[in-house]
N, CA and C of each residue as an Amber inpcrd file, in Angstrom:
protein
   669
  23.8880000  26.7040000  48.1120000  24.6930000  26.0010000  49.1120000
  26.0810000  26.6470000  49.1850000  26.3860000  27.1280000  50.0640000
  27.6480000  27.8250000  50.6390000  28.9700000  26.8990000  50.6840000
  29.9570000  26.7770000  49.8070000  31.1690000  25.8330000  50.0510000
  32.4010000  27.1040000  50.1020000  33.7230000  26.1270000  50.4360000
  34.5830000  27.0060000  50.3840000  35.5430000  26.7190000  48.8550000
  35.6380000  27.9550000  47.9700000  36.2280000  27.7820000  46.6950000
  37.7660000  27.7710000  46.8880000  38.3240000  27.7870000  47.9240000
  40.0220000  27.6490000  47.8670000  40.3540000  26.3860000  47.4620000
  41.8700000  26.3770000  46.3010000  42.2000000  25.3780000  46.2790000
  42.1540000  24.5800000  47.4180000  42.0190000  22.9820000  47.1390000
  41.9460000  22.4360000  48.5000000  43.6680000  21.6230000  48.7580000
  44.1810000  21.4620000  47.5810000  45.5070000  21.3580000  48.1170000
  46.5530000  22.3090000  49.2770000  45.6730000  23.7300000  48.1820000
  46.6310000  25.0470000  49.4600000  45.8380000  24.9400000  50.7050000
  44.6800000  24.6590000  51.1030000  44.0170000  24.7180000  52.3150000
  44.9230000  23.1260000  53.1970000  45.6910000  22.1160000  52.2710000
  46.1970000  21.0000000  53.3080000  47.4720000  21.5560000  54.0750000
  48.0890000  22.6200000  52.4290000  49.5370000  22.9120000  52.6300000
  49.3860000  24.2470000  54.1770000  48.2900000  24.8090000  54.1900000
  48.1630000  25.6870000  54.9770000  47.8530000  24.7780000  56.7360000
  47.4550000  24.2930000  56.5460000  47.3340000  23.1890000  57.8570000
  48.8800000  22.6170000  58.4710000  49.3570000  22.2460000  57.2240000
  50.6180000  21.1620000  57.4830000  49.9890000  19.5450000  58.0500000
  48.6310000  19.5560000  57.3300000  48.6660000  17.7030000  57.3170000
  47.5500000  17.7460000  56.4830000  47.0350000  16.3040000  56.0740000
  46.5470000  16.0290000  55.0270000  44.8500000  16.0120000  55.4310000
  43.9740000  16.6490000  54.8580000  42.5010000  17.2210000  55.2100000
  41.4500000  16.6940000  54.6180000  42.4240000  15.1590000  53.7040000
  41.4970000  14.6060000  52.6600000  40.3530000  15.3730000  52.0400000
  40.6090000  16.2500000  51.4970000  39.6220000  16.9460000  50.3500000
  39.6600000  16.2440000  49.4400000  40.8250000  15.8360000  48.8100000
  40.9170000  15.4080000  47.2590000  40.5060000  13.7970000  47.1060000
  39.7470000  13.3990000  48.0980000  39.6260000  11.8960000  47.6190000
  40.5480000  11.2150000  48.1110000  39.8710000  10.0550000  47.1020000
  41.2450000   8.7030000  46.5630000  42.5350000   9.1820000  46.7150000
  42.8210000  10.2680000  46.2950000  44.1920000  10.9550000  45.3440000
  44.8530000  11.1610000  46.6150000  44.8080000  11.4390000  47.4730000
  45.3730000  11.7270000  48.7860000  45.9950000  10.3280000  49.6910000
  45.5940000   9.5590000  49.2360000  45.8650000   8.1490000  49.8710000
  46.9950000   7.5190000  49.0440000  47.2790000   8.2590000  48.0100000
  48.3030000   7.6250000  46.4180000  49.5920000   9.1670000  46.5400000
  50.6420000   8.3110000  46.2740000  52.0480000   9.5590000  46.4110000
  51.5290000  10.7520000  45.7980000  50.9280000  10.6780000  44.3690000
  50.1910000  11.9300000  44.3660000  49.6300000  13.2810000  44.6680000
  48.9210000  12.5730000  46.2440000  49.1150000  13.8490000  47.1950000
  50.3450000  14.7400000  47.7530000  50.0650000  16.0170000  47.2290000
  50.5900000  17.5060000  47.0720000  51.8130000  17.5700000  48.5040000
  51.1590000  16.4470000  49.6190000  51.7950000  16.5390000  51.2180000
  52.9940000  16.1300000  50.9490000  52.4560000  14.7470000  49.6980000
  53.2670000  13.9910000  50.5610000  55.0110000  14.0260000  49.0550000
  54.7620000  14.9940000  48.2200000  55.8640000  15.6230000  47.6790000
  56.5940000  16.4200000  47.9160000  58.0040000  16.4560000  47.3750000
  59.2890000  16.8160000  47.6530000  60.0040000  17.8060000  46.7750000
  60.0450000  18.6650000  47.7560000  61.2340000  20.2040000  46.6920000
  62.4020000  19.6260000  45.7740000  62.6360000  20.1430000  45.0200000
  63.9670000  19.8570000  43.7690000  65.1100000  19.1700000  44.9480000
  65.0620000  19.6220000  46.1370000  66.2420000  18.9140000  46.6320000
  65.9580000  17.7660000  47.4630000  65.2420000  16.9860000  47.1650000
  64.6280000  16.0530000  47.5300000  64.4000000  15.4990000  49.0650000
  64.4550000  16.9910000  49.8850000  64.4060000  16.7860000  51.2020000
  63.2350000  17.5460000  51.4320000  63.4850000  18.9440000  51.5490000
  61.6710000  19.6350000  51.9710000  60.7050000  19.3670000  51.3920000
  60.1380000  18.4690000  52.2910000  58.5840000  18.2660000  51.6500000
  57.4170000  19.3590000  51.5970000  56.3380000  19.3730000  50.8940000
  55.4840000  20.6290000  50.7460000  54.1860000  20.8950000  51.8950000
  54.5190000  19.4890000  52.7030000  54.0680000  19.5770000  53.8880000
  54.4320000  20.8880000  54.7050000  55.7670000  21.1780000  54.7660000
  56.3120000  21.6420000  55.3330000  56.5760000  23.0730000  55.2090000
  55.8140000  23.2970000  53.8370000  56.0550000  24.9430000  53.1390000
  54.5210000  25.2850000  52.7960000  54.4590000  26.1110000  53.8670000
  52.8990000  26.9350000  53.4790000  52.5640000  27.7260000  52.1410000
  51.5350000  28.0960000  51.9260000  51.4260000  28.8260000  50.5880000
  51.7790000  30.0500000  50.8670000  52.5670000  30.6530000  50.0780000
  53.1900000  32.1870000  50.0300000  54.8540000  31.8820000  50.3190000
  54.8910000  30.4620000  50.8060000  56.9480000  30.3820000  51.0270000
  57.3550000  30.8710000  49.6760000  58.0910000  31.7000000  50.5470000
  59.2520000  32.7170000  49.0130000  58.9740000  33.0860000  48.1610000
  57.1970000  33.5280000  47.9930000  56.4730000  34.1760000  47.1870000
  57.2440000  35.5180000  47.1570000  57.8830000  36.1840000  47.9680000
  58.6800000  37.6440000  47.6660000  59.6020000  37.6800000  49.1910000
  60.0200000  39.0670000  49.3900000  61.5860000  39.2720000  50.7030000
  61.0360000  39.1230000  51.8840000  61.2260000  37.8650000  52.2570000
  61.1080000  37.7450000  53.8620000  59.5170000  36.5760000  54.1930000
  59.0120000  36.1510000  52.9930000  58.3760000  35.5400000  53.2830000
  58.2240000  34.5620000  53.9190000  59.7410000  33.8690000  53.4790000
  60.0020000  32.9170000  54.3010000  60.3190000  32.2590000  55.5980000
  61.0370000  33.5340000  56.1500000  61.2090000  33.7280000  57.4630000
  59.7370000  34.2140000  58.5420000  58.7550000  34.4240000  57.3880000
  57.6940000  34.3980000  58.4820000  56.8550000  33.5810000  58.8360000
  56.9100000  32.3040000  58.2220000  56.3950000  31.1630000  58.5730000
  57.4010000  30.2870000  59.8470000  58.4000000  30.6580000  59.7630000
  59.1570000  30.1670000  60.5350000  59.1640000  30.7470000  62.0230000
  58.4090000  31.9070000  62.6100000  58.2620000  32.5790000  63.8510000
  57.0270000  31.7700000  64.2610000  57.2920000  31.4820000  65.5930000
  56.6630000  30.4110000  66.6650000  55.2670000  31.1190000  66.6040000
  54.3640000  30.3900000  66.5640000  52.6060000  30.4700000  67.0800000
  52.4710000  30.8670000  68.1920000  51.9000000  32.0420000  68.3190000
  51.3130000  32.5000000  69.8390000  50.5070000  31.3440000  70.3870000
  49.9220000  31.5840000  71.3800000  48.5040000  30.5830000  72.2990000
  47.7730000  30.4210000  71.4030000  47.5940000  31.8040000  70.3440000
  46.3740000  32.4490000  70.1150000  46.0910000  31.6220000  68.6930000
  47.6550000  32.0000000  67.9100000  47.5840000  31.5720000  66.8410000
  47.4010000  30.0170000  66.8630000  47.6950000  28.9910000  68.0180000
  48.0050000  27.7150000  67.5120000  46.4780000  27.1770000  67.6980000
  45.6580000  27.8520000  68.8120000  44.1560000  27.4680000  68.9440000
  43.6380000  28.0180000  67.2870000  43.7530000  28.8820000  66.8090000
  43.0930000  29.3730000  65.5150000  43.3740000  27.9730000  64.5480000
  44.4690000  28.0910000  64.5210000  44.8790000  26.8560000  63.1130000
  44.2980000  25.2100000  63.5980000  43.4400000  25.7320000  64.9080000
  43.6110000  23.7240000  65.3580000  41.6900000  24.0700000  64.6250000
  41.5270000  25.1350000  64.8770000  39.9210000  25.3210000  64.5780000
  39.6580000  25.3140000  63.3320000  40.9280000  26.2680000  62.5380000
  40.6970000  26.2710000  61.0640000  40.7560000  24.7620000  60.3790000
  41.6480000  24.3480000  60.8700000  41.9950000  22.7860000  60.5560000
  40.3850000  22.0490000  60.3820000  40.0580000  21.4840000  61.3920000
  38.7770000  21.0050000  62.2030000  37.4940000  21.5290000  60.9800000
  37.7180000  22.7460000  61.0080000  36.8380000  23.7190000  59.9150000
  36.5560000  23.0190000  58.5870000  37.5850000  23.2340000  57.9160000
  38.0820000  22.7210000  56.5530000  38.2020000  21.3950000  56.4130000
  38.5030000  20.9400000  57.5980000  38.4720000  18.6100000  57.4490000
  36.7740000  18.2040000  57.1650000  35.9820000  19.3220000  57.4150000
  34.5990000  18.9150000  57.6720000  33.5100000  20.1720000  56.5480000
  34.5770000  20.8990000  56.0000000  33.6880000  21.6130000  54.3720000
  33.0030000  22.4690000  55.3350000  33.0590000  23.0710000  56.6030000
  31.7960000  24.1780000  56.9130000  32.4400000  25.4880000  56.8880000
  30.9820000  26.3210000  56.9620000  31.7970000  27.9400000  56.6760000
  31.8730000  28.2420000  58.2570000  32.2570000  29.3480000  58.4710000
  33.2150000  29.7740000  59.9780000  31.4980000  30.3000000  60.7000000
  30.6690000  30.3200000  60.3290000  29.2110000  30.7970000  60.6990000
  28.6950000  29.4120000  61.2030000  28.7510000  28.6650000  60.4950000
  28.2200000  26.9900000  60.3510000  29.3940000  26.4820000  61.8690000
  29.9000000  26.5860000  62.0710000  31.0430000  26.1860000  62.6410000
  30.5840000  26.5190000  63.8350000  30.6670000  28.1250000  64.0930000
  30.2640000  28.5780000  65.3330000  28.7840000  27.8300000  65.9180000
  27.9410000  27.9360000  64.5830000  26.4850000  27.3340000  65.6140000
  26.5010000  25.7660000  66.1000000  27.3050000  24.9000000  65.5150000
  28.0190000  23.8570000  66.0290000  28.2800000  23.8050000  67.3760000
  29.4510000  24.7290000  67.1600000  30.0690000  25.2420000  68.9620000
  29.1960000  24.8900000  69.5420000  28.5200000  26.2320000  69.1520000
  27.0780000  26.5360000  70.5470000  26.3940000  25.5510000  71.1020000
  25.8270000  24.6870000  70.2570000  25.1020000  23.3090000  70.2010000
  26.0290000  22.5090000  71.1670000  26.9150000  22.5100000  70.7820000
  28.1410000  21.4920000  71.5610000  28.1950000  21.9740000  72.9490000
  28.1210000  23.3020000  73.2830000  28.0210000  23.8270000  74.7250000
  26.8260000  23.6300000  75.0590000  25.3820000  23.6200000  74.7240000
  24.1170000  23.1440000  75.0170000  24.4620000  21.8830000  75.7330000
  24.7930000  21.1400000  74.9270000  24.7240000  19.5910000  75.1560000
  25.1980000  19.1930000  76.4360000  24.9700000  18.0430000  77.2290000
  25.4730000  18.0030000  78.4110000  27.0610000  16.7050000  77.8300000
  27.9920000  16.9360000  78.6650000  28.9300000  16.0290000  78.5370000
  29.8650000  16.8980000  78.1910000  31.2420000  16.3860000  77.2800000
  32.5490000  17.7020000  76.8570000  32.3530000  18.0610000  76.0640000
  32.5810000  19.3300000  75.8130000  31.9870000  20.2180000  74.8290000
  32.8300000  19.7510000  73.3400000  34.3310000  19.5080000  73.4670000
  34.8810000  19.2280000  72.7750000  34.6600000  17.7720000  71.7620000
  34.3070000  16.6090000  72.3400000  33.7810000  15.4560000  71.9600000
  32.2140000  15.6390000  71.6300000  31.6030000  16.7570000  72.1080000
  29.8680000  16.7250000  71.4790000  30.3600000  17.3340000  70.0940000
  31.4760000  18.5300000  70.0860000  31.7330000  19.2560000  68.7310000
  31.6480000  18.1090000  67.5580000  32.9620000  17.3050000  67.7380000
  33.1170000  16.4390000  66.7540000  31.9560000  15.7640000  66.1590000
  31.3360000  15.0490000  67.2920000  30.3990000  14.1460000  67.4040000
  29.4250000  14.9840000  66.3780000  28.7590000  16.3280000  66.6440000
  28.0050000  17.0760000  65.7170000  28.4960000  17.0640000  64.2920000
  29.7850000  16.9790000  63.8220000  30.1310000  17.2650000  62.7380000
  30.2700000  15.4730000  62.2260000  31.0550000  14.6020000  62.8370000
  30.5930000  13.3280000  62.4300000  29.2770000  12.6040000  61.9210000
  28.2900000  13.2590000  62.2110000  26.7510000  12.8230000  62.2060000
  26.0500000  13.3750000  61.4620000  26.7420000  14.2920000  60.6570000
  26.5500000  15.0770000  59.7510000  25.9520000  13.9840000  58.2350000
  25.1590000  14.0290000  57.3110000  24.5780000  13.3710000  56.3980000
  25.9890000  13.1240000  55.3840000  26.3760000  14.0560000  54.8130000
  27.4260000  14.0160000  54.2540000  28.6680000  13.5080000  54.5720000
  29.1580000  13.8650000  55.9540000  30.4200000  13.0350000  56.7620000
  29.8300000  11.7320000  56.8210000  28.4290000  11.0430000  57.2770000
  27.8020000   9.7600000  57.0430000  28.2430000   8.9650000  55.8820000
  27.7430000   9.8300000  54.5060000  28.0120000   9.1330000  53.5340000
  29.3550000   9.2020000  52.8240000  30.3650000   9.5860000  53.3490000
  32.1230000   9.5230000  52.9510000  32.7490000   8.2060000  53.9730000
  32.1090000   8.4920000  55.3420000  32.7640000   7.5160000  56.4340000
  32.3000000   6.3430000  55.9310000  31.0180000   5.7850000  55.3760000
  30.7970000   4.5330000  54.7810000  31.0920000   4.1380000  53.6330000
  32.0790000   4.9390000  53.0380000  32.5630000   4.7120000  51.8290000
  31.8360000   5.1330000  50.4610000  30.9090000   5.3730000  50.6050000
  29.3900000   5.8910000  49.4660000  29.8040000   7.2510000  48.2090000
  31.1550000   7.9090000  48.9750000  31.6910000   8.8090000  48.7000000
  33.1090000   8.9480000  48.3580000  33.8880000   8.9870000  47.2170000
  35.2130000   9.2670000  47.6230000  35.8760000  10.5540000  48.4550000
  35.2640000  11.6440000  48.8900000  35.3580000  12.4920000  49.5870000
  34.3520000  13.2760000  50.0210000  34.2890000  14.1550000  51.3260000
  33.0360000  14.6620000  52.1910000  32.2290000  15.8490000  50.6130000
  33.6860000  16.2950000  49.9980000  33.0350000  17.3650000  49.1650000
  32.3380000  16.2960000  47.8980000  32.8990000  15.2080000  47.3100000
  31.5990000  14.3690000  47.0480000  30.7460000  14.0720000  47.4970000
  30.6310000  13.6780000  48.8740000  29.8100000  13.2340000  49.6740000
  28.2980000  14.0810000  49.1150000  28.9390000  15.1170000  49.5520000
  28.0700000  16.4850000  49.1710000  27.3030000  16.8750000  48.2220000
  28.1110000  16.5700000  47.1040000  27.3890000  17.0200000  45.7450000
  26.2210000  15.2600000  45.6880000  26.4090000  14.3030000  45.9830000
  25.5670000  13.0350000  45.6870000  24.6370000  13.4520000  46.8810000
  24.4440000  13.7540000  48.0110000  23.3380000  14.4660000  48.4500000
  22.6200000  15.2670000  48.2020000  23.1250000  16.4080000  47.6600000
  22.0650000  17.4900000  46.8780000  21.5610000  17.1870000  45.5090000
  22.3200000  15.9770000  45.2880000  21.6140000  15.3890000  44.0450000
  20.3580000  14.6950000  44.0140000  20.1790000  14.2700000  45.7130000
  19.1820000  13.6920000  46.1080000  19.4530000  11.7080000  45.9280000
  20.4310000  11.3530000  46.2750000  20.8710000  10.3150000  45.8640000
  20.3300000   9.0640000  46.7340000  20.3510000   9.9680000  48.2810000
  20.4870000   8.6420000  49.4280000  18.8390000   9.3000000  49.9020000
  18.5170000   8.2590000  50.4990000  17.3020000   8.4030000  51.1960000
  18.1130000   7.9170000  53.1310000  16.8880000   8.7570000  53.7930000
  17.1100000   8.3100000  55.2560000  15.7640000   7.6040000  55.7580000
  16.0250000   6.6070000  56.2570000  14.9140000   6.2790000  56.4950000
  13.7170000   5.8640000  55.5270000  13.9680000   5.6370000  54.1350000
  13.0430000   5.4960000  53.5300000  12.3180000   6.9090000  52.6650000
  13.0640000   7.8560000  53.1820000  12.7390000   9.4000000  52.3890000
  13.7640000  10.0720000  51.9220000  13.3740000  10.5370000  50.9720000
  15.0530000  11.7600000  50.3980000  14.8360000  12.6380000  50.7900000
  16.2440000  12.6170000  51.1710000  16.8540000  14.3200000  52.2630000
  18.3090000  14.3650000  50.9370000  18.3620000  15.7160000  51.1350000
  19.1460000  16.2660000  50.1460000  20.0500000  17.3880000  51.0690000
  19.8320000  17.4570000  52.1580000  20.8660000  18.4460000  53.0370000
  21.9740000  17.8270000  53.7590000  23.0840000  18.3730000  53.0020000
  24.3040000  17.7960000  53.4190000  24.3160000  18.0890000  55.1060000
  23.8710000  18.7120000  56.0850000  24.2520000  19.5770000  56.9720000
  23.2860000  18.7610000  57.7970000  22.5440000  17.5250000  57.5860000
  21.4900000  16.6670000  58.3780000  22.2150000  16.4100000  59.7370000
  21.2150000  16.2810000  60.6760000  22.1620000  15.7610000  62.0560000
  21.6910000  14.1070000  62.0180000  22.1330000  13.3420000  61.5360000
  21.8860000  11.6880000  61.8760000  21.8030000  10.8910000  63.3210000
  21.1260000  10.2860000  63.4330000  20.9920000  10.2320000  65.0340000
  20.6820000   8.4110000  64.8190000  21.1080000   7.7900000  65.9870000
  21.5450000   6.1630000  66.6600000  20.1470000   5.7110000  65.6200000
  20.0520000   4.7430000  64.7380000  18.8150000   4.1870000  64.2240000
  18.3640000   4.5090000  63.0580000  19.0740000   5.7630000  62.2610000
  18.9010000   6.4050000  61.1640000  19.9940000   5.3140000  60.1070000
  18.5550000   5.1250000  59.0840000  19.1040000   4.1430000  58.0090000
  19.1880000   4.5850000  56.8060000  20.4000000   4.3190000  56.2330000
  20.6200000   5.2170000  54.8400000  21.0380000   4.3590000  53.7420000
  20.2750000   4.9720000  52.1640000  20.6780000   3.5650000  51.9660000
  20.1760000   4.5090000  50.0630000  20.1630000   3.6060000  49.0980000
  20.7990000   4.4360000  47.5990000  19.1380000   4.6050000  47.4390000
  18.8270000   5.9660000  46.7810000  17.4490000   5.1950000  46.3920000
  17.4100000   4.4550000  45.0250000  16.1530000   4.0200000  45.0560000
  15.8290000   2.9400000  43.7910000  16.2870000   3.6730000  42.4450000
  15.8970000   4.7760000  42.3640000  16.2320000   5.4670000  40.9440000
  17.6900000   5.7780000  40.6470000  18.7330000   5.8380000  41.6170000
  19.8580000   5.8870000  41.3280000  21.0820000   4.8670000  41.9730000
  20.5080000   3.3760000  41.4770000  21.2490000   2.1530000  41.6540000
  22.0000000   1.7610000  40.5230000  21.7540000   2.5240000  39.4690000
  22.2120000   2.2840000  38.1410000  22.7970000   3.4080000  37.6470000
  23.3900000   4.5930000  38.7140000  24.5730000   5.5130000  38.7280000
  25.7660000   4.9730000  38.6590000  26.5990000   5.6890000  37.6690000
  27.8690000   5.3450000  37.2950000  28.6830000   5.7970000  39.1930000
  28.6760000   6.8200000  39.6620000  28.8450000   7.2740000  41.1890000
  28.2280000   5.8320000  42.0840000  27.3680000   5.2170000  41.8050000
  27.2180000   4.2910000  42.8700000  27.7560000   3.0310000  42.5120000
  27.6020000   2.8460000  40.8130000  28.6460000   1.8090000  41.1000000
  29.8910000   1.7550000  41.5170000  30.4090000   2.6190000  41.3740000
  32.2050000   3.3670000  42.0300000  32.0960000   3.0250000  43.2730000
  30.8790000   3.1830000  43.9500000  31.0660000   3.2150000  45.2160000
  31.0730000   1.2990000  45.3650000  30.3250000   0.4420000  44.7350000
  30.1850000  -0.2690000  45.5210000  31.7440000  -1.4930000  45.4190000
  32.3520000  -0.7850000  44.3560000  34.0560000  -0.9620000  44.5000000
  34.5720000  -0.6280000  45.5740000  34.4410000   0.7980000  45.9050000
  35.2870000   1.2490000  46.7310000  34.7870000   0.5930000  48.6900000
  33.8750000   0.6670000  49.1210000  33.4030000  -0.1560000  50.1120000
  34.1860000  -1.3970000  49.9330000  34.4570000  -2.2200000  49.5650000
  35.2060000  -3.4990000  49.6200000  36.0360000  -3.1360000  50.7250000
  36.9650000  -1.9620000  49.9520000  38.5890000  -1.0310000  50.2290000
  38.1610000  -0.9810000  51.8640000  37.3320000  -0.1990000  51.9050000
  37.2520000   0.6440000  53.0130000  36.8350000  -0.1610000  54.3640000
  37.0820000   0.2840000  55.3930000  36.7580000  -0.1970000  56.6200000
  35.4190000   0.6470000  57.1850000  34.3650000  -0.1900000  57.6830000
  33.4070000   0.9960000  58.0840000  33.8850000   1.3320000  59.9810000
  33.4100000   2.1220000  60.6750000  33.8230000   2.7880000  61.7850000
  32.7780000   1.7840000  62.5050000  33.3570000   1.9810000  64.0250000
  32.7540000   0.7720000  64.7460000  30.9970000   1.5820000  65.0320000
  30.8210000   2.9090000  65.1740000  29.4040000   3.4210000  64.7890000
  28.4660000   2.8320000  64.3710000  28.4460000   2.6670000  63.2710000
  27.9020000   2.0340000  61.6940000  28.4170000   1.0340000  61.1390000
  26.7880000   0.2130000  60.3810000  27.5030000  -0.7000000  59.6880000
  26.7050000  -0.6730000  58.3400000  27.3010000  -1.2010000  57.5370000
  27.3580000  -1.2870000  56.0250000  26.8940000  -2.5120000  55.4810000
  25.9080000  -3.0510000  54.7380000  25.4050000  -4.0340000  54.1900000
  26.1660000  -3.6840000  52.4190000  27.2510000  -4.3350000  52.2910000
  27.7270000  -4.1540000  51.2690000  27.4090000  -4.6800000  49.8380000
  26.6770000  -4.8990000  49.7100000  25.6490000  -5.4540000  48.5560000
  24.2770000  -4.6970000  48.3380000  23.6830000  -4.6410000  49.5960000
  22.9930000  -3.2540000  49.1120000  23.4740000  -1.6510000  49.6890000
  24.7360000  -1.2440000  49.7450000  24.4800000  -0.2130000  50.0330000
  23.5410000   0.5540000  51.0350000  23.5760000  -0.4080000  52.2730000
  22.4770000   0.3140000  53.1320000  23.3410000   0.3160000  54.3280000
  23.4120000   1.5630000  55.0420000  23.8630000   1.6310000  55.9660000
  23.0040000   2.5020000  57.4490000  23.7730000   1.7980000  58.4540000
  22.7390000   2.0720000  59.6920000  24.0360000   2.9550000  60.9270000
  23.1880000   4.0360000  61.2690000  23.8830000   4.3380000  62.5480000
  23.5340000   3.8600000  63.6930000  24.6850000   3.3900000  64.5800000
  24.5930000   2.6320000  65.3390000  24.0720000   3.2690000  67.1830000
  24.9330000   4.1880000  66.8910000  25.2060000   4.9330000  68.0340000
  26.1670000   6.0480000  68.1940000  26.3170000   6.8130000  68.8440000
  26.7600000   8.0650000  68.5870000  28.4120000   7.5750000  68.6590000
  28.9980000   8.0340000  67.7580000  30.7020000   7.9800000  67.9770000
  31.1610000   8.3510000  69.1450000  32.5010000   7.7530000  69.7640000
  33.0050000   8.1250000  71.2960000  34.2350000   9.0090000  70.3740000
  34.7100000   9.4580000  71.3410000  36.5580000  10.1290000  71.1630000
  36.9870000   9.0360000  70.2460000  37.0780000   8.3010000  71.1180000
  37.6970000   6.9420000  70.4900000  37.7330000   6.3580000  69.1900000
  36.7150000   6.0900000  68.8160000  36.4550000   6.0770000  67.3650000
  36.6990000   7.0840000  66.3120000  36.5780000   8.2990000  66.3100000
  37.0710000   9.5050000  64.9840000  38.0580000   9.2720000  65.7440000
  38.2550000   8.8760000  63.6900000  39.8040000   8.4550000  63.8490000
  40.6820000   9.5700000  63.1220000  40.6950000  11.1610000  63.9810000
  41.4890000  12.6740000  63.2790000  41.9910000  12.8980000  64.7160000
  43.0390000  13.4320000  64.4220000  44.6160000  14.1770000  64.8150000
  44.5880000  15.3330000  65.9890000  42.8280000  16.1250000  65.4880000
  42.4340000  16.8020000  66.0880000  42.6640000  17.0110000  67.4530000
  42.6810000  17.5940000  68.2280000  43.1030000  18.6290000  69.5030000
  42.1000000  19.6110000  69.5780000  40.3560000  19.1160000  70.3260000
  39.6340000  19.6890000  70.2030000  39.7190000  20.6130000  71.5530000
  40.6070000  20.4900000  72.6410000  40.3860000  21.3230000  73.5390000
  41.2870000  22.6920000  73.1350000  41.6200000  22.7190000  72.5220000
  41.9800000  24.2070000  72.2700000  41.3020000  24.7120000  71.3830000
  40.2730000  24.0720000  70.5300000  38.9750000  24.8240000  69.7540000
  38.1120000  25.1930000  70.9760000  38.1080000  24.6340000  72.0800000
  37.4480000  24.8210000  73.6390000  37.5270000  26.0750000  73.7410000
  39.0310000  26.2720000  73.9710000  39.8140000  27.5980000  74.4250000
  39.6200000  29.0370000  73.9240000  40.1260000  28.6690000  72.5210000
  39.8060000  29.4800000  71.4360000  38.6910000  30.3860000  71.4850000
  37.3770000  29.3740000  71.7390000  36.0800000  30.3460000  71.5560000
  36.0450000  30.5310000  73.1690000  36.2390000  30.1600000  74.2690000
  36.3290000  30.4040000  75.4900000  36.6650000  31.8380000  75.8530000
  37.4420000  32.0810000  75.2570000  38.7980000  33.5970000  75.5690000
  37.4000000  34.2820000  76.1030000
């Protein structure tokens, strides 16, 4: 299984917003964003990886984004919020241009429906890259069968839910703490006692709830 090994703090600091990789930990001051330089004003939001690593580094983060560059970083962003490699990404695209409707809202929608984004958005997961590893562990069943591919496309009616052999995981009991916390998305809903959750219907714009600016991932591959 193909992941990306970069720190995932330098992959938030490289964005300039928070990409929830790290979990829990990202929601608590903790997170790397949301700390402050010795002079208790620049935050590390604000300083990419390599600031003042050597002469002039600094001043090159500070020169304005072409067209070119600001569509790249909205894709890389998008990329990395969702764990795929830049191959995985593209056949997404494509799919998303197949589809009838905006290409930009089918994108998401493909990556939302994803098995793994499934089981983080319902809380099952403290993060997509957990999400991940408790799928290939073979954890959740769909429908009554184990699927173990994080990369599943979930579709309106698909029911997911712990299987029998791993109800007495230290990971699922965590989870059935953390679901309390969490809000499920108007999509899906969550039977919080058993851990079974149902997709409802395909997510609108409206609902993913990310920052994202998918029409210039439009653009981007458009050129």
């Amino acid at each position: 299984m193909a992941i990306n090994h970069d720190p995932r703090c330098r992959q938030c600091r490289r964005e300039g917003v928070k990409l929830y990789l790290k979990g829990d930990k990202c929601y608590t001051p903790k997170c790397t964003l949301d700390k402050t330089g010795k002079d208790n004003k620049t935050r590390w939001r604000d300083k990419p990886p390599g600031w003042g690593s050597g002469a002039g580094q600094g001043n090159m983060y500070q020169k304005k984004l072409t067209e070119y560059g600001v569509q790249l970083r909205e894709k890389q962003k998008l990329r990395r919020m969702y764990r795929v490699l830049e191959s995985q990404f593209s056949n997404y695209y494509q799919e998303a241009v197949r589809r009838p409707g905006v290409t930009g809202e089918n994108l998401l929608q493909l990556l939302e429906l994803r098995f793994d984004n499934v089981v983080f958005r319902l809380g099952l997961a403290s993060s997509r890259a957990h999400a991940r590893q408790l799928v290939s562990h073979r954890h959740f069943t769909i429908n009554g069968k184990r699927v173990n591919i994080a990369s599943y496309i979930m579709k309106p009616g698909d029911v997911i839910a712990v299987h029998e052999t791993m109800v007495s995981n230290e990971c699922i009991k965590e989870a059935r703490d953390r679901v309390v916390k969490r809000s499920t998305p108007e999509w899906m809903e969550l039977n919080r006692h058993t851990l079974e959750g149902r997709v409802l219907s395909l997510p609108t714009r409206d609902q993913i709830d990310t920052t994202i600016r998918e029409q210039l991932i439009v653009e981007f591959y458009s050129r």
